[in-house]
C-alpha positions in Angstrom: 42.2 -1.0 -23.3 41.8 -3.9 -20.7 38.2 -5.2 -19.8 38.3 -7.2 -16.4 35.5 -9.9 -15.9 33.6 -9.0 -12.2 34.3 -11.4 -10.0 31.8 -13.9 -8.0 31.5 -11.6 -5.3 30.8 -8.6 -7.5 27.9 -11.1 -9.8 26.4 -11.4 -6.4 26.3 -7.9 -5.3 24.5 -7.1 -8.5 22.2 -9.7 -8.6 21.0 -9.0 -4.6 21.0 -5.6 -6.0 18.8 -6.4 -9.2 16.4 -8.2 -6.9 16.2 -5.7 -4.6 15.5 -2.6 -6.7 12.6 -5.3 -8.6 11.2 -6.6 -5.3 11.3 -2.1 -4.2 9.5 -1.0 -7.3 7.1 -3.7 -7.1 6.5 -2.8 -3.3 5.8 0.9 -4.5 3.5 0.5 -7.5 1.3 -1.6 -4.7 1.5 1.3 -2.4 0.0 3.8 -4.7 -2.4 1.6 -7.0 -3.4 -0.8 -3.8 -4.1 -4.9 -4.4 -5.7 -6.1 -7.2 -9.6 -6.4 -6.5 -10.4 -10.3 -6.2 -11.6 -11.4 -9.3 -15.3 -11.8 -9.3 -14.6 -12.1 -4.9 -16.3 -8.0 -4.8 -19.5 -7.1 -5.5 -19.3 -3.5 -7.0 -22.1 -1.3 -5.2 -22.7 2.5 -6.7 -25.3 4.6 -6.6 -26.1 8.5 -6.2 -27.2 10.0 -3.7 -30.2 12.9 -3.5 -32.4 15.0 -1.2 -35.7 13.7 -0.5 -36.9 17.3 -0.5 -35.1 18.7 -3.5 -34.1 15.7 -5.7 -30.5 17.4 -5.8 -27.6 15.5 -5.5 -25.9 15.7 -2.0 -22.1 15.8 -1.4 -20.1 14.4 1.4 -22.5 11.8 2.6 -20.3 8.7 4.5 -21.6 5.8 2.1 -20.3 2.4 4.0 -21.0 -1.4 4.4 -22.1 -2.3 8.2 -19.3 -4.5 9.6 -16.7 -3.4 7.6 -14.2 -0.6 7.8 -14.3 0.6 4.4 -16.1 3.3 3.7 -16.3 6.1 0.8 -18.0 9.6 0.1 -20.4 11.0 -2.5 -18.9 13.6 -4.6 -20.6 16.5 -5.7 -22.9 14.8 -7.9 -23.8 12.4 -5.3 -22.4 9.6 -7.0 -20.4 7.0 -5.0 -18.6 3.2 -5.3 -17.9 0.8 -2.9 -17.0 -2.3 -2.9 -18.0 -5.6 -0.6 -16.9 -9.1 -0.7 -19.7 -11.4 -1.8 -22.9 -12.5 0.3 -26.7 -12.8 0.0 -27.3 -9.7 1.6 -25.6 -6.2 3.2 -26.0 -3.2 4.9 -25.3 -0.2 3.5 -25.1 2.8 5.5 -25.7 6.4 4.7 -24.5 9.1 7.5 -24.2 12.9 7.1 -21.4 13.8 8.9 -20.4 17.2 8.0 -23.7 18.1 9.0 -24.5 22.2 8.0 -22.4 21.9 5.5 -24.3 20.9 2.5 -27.8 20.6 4.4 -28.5 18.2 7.5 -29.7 14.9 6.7 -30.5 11.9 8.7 -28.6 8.9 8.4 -30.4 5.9 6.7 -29.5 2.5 6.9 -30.5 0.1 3.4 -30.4 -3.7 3.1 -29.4 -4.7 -0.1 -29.8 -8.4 -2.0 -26.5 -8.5 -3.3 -25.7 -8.7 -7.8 -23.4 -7.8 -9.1 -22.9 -5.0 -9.9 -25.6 -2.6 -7.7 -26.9 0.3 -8.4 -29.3 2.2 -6.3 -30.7 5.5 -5.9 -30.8 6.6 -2.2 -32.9 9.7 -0.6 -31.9 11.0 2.7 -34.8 13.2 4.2 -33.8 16.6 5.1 -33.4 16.8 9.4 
């Protein structure tokens, strides 16, 4: 049997290659997990959500930080997380927008002196 020794060429053809498919997988992984939070950067704000009226839990309310264009939803618990980069203070916003849905609730806007982590419990009167 005869064993042949690649050539320069052919070492550099797998070693683009190698980087390549490393540098790829790499690309993906960020694509589905997203970037690392910044380390102690984000304040971590959660909280549920409930009816002024009934005390339940409301689903589907638009939970996001004023001047930013993250945002998230309560599930149907009426828990939710977001997360802000650091300051003294923020804005939280609240906004019913599926409206009939799950009830009709005016929107409420909350200042918040920022720890880490928050936690709050929000009531949104019924419209």
């Amino acid at each position: 049997m005869q064993t042949t020794t690649p050539s320069k060429k052919q070492k550099i053809v797998r070693m683009l290659f190698g980087t390549l498919s490393l540098s790829s997988a790499i690309f993906v992984f960020q694509a589905c997990y997203g970037p690392p939070r910044d380390m102690g950067l984000d304040v971590h704000i959660n909280g549920i959500i409930k009816s002024s009226k009934t005390n339940l839990p409301i689903k589907g309310i638009k939970v996001s930080i004023d001047n930013h264009s993250q945002y998230t939803y309560s599930d149907t618990t009426g828990h939710f997380d977001i997360y802000t980069e650091k300051a003294d203070t923020c804005i939280v916003k609240f906004e019913d927008i599926d409206t009939d849905k799950n009830g009709s609730f005016t929107a409420k806007d909350t200042m918040l002196n920022i720890k880490n982590p928050v936690e709050i419990v929000v009531s949104l009167d019924p419209r």
